[in-house]
C-alpha positions in Angstrom: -2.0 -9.3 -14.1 -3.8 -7.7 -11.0 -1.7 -7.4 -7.9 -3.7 -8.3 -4.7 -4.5 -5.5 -2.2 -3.9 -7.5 0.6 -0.3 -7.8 -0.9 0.0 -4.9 -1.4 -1.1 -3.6 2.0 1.5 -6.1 3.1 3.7 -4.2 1.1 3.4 -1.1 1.8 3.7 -1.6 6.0 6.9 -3.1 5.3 8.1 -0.8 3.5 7.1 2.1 5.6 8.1 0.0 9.2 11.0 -1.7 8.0 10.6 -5.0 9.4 8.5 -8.0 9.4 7.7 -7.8 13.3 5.7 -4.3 13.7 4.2 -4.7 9.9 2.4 -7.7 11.0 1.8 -5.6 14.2 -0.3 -2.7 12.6 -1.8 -5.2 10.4 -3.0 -7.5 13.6 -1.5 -10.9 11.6 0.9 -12.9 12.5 4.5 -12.3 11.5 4.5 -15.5 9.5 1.4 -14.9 7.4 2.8 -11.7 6.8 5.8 -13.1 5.6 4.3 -15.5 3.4 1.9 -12.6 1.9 5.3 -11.0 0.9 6.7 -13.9 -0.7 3.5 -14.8 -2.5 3.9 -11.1 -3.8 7.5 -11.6 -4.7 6.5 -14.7 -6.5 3.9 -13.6 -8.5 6.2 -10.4 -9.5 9.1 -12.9 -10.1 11.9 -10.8 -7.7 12.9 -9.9 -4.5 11.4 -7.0 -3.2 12.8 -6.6 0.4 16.8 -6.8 1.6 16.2 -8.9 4.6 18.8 -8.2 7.1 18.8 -9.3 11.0 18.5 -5.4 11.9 16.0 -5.4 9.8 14.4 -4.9 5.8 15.2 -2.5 2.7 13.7 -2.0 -0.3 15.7 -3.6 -3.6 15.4 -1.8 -6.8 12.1 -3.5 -7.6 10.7 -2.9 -4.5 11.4 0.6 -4.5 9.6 0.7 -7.8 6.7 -1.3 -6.4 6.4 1.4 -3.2 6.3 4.6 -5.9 3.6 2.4 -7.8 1.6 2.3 -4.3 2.0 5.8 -3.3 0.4 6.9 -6.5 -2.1 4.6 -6.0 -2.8 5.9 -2.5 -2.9 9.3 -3.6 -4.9 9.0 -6.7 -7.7 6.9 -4.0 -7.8 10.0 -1.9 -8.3 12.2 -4.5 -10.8 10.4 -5.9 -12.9 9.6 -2.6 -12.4 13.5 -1.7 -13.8 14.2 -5.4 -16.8 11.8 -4.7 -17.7 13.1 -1.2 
């Protein structure tokens, strides 16, 4: 299985924002297709990945899991582009 970059983009902005609203703000979509990029993403993982909360989101277990997975991945791309330049 290859997770999707645009998922995990999605991801990520959550993560780092913590709600819905400004991700889909810095990502210029629509709070609704970002929402249904995270649940595409949740489905295709088979759990929940966000605590959604009317103040706001939080990571669950998995989802902390998945957000360690892309900060590796973001620093191992640096480090690679930095090596290549």
């Amino acid at each position: 299985m290859s997770l999707s970059s645009l998922y995990l983009d999605a991801f990520f902005t959550c993560a780092q924002t913590g709600h819905f609203t400004q991700a889909a703000k810095q990502l210029f979509i629509t709070q609704s297709a970002l929402s249904q990029r995270i649940a595409k993403l949740e489905d295709e993982i088979g759990t929940p990945l966000f605590i959604r909360q009317t103040t706001g989101i939080s990571l669950t277990p998995a989802g902390q899991e998945l957000l360690r997975y892309c900060l590796a991945k973001k620093t191992l791309e640096e480090e690679s582009l930095a090596r290549i330049k």
